[in-house]
C-alpha positions as CSV (number, residue, x, y, z in Angstrom):
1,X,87.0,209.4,165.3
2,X,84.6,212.1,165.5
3,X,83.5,211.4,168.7
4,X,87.2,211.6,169.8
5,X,87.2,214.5,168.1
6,X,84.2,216.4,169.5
7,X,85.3,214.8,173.3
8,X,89.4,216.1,172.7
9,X,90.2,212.6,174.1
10,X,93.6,212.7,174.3
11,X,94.0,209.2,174.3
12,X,93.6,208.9,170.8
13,X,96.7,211.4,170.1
14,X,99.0,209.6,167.4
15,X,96.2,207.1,166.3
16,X,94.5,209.9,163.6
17,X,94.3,213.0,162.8
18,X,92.0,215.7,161.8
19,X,92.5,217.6,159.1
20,X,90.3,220.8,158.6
21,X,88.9,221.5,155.0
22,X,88.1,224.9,155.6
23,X,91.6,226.4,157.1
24,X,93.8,223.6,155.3
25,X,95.7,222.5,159.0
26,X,95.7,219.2,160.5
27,X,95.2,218.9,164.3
28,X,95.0,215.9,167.0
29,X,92.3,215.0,168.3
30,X,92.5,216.4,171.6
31,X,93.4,220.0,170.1
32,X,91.9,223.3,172.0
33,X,91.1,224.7,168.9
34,X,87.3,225.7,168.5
35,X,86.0,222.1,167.0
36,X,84.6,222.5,162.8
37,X,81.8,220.6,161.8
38,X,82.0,217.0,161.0
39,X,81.2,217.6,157.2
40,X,84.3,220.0,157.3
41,X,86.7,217.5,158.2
42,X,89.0,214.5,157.0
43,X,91.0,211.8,159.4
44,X,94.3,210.3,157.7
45,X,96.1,208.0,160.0
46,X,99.4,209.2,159.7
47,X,101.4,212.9,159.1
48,X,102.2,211.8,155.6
49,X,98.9,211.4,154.2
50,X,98.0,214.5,155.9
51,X,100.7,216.2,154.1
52,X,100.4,214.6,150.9
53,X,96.4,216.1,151.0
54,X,97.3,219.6,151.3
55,X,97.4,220.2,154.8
56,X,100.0,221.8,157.3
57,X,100.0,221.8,161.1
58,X,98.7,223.3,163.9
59,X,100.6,225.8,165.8
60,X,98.8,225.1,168.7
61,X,97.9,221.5,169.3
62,X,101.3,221.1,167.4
63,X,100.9,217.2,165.9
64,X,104.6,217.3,165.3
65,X,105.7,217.6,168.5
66,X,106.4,213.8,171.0
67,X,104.3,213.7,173.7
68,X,102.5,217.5,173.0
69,X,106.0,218.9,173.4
70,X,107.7,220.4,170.9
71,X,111.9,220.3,171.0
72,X,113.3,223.8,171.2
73,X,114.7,223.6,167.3
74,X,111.6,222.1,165.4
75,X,109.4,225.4,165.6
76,X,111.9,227.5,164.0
77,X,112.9,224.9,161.2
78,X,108.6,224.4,160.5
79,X,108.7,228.2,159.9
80,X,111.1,227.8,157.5
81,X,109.6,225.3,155.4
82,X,106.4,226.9,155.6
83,X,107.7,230.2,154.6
84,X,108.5,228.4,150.9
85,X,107.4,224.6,151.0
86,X,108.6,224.5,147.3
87,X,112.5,225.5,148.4
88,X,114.7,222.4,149.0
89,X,116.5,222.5,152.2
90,X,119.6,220.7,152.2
91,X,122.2,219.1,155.0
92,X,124.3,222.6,154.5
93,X,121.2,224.7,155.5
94,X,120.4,222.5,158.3
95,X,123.8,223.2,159.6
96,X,123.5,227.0,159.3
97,X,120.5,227.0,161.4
98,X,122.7,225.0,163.9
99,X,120.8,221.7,163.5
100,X,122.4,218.2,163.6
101,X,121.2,216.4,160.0
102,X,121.3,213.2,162.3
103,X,119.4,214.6,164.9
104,X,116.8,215.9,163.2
105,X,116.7,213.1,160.8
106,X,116.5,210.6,163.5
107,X,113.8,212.8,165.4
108,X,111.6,212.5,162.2
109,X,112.0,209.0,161.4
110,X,111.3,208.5,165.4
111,X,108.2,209.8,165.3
112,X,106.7,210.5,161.9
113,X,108.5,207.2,160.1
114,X,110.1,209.4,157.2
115,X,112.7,211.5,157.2
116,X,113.2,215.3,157.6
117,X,113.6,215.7,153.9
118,X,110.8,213.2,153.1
119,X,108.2,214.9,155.2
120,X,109.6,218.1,153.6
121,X,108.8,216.6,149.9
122,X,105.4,215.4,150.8
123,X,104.1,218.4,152.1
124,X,105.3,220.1,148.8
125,X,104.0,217.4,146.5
126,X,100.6,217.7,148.6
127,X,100.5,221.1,147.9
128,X,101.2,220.4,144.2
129,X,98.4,217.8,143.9
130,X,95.4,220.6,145.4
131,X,97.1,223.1,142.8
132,X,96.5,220.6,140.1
133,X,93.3,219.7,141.1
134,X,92.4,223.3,141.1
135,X,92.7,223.2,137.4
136,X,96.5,224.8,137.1
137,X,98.9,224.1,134.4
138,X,101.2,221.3,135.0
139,X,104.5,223.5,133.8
140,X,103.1,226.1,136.0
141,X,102.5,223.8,139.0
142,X,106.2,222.7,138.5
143,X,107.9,225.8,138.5
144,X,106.3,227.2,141.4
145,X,106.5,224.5,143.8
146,X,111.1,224.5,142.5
147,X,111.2,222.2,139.5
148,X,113.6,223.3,136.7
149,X,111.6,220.9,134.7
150,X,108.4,219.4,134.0
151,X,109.9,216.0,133.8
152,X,111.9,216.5,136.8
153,X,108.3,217.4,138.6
154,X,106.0,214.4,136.3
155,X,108.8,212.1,137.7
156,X,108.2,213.1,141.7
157,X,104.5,213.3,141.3
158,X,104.5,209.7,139.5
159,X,106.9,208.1,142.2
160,X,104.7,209.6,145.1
161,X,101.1,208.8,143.5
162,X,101.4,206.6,141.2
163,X,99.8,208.9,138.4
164,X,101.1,211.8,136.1
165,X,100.0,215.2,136.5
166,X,98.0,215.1,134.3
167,X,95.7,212.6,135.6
168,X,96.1,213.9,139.3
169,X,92.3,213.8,139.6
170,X,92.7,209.6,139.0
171,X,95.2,209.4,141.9
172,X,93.1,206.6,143.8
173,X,91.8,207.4,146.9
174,X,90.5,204.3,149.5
175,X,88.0,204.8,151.3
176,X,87.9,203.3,155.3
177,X,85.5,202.5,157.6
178,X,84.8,200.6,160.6
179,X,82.0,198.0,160.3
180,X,80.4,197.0,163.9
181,X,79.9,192.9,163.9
182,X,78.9,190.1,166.1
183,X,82.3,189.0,166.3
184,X,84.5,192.8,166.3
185,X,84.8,195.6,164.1
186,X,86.1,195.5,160.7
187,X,88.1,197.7,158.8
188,X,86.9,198.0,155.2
189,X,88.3,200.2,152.0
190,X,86.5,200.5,149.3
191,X,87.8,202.2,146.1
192,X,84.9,203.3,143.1
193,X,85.7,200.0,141.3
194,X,85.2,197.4,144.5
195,X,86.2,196.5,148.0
196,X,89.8,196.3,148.3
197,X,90.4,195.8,152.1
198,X,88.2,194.0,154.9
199,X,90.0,193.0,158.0
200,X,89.1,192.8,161.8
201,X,90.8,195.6,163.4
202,X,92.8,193.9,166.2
203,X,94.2,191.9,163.8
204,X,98.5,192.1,164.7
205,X,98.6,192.2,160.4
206,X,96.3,195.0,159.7
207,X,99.5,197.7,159.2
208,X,101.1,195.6,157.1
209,X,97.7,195.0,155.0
210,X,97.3,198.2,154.5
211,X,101.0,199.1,153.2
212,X,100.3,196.2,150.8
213,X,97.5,197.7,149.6
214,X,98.9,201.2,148.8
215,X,101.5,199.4,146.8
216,X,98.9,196.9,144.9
217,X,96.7,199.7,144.3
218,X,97.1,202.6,141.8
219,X,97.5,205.6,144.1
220,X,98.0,205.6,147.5
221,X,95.6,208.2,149.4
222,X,94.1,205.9,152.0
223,X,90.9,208.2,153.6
224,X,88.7,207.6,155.9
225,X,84.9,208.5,155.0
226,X,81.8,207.5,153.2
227,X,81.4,205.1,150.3
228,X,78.4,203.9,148.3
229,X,80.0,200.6,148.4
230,X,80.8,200.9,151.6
231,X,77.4,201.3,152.3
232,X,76.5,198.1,150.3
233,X,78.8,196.2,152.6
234,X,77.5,197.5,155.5
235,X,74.3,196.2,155.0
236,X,75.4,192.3,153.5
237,X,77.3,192.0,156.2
238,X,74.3,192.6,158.9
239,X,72.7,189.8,156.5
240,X,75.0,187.4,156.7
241,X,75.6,187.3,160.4
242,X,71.3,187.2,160.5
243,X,71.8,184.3,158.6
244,X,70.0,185.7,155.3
245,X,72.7,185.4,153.2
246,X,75.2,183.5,151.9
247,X,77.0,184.6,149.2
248,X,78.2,188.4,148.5
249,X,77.7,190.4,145.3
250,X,80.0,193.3,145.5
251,X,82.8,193.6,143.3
252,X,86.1,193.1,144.4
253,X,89.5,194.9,144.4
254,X,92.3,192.5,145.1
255,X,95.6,192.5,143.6
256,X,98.1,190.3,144.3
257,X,101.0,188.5,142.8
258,X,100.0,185.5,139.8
259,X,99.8,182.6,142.7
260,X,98.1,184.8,145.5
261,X,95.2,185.5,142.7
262,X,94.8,181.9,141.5
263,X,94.5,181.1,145.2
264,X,92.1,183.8,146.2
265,X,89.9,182.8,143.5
266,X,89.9,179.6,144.5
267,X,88.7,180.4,147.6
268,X,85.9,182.4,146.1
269,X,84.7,179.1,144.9
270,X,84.2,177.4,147.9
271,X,80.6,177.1,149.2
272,X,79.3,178.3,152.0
273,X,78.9,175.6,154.7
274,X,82.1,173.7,153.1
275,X,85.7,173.7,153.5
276,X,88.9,172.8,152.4
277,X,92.3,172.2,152.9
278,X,95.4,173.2,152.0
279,X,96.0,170.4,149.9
280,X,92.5,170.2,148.2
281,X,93.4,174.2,147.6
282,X,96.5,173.6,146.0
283,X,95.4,170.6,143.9
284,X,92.5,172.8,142.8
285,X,94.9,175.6,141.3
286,X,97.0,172.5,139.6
287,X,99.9,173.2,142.1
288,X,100.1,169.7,144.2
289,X,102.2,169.5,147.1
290,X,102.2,173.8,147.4
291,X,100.4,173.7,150.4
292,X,102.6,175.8,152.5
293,X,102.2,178.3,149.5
294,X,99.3,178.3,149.5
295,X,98.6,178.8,153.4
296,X,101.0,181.9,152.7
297,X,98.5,183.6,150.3
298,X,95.3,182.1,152.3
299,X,97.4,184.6,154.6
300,X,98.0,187.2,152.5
301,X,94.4,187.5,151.7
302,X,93.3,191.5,152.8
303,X,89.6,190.9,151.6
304,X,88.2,188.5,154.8
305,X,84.7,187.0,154.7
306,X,84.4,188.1,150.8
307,X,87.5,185.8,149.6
308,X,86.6,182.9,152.6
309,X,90.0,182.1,153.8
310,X,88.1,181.2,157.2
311,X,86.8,177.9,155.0
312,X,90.5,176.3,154.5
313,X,91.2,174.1,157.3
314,X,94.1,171.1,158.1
315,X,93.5,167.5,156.3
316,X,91.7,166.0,159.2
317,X,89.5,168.9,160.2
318,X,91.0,171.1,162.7
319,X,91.3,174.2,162.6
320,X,94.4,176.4,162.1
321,X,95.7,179.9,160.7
322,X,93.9,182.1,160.6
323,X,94.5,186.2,161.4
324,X,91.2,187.7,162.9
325,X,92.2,184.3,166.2
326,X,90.9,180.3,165.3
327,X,88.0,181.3,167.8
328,X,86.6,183.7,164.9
329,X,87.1,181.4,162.4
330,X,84.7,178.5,164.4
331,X,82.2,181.0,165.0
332,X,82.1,181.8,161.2
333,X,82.4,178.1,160.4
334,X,79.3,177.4,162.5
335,X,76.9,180.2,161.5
336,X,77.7,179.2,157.8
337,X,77.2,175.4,158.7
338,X,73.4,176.5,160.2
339,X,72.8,178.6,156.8
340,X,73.6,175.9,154.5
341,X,71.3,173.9,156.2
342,X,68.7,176.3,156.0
343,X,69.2,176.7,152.3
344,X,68.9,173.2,151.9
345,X,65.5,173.1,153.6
């Protein structure tokens, strides 16, 4: 991303974008702008989380606008938010302005999947969250940004975080990267308490997985950056595709309904250089005859290589189902054959 960034490849316009610390906007990549240092800058992948951290857009890459090109009505009605994010702007004031709700509604969903007045609410509720973190008063925070209440305002900030107000610096924040392998990158998230997301990044599921995640986990600012266990990972991973090692010690972060836990453990427990099947798996949790259960969760699973779902296989061998493509999974199967057998040497 930052070498998109520093290039202004356009082509990655709509994948990311970069949001600038020092003058609080959020760009594309390929803006004109005079480019701020790498240490000064964040990459959310979509307008909402840059919103919901604080951050407005660029009048002149405009990141709002389809295809670089802004319709004729959407610069006057950002004005107007901008002039008082904290005012609610209904239907009826739409209408004054001469703006079809419907139209702009359907623009905004279009291109920024949430509404007008959803896009509206985040930028003010992202504004809210960098007051709080600044150390203001709750009540204060409130009334400024047009709650009558502080319960009207601990009730927003909950729905959209996940936290009070009072705990706004514990809103969770997951940390991405991309992880260079033998076999493609990975995507990996990491929050202080353990990895919570490893998945290859051409994986058809890997939006999906990721909206899980922000629901299973408390919070939902998904960042990408740097992360001591990130780190950690980085480097078990280079030894287990040397063949040095074959189990990993970081701690995990992997909530799921009752079942999809009981099965992800189980999977934990398989050795490396063994499998499984679906029906050994589901005997194994003490649910016989759940195998298409458990192949759901074995799906499910956002934590690849760390919670082995590439070690479950059919009851007469073969190979099947599995996300990152089956040729993955033999490839991972066979390096962790050749390491068992080194172990046992």
């Amino acid at each position: 991303m930052q070498r998109a960034m520093l290039a202004r490849d356009a082509a990655y316009d709509g994948l990311f974008y970069v949001c600038v610390r020092t003058t609080r906007i959020f760009c594309r990549p390929s803006c004109a702008a005079r480019k701020p240092r790498p240490d000064n800058v964040a990459f959310h992948a979509c307008v909402r989380d840059c919103l919901l951290a604080g951050f407005r857009p660029c009048k002149r890459c405009r990141p709002l606008a389809a295809n670089g090109a802004d319709p004729p009505w959407i610069d006057a009605l950002l004005e107007r938010v901008e002039q008082d994010p904290s005012r609610r702007l209904t239907d009826a004031d739409l209408r004054e302005m001469r703006l079809d709700p419907h139209r702009v509604r359907r623009y905004f969903l279009r291109h920024f999947d949430m509404t007008f007045h959803a896009w509206r609410r985040a930028r003010k509720m992202g504004l809210a969250l960098e007051a709080l973190r600044g150390g203001a008063d709750p009540l204060r925070v409130a009334l400024d940004h047009g709650y009558e209440s502080s319960s009207g305002f601990r009730s927003a900030f909950e729905q959209t975080f996940g936290v009070t107000p009072g705990r706004a610096e514990r809103v969770t924040r997951v940390t991405t990267t991309t992880i260079e392998t033998p076999i493609g990158p990975l995507v990996a998230g990491a929050t202080d308490a353990g990895i919570c997301l490893l998945e290859f990044a051409d994986r058809r599921a890997l939006r999906r997985q990721i909206a899980t995640l922000k629901r299973r986990v408390h919070g939902r600012a998904v960042v990408p950056g740097a992360h001591p266990l990130l780190d950690q990972l980085r480097g078990e991973l280079g030894e287990y595709f040397d063949g040095r090692r074959s189990d990993f010690t970081l701690p995990l972060v992997a909530p799921g309904t009752p079942f999809q836990e009981q099965v992800w453990k189980a999977l934990g427990r398989i050795p490396c250089g063994e499998t499984r099947s679906y029906e050994q798996l589901a005997r194994a949790i003490g649910r016989p005859g759940a195998q298409r259960a458990v192949g759901r969760a074995n799906g499910d699973n956002r934590v690849a290589l760390l919670i082995p779902c590439h070690r479950v296989v059919r009851s007469d061998g073969a190979l099947c189902g599995y996300g990152g493509g089956l040729w993955r999974k033999k490839r991972l199967l066979e390096l962790e054959a050749q390491l068992a057998g080194r172990l046992r040497e």
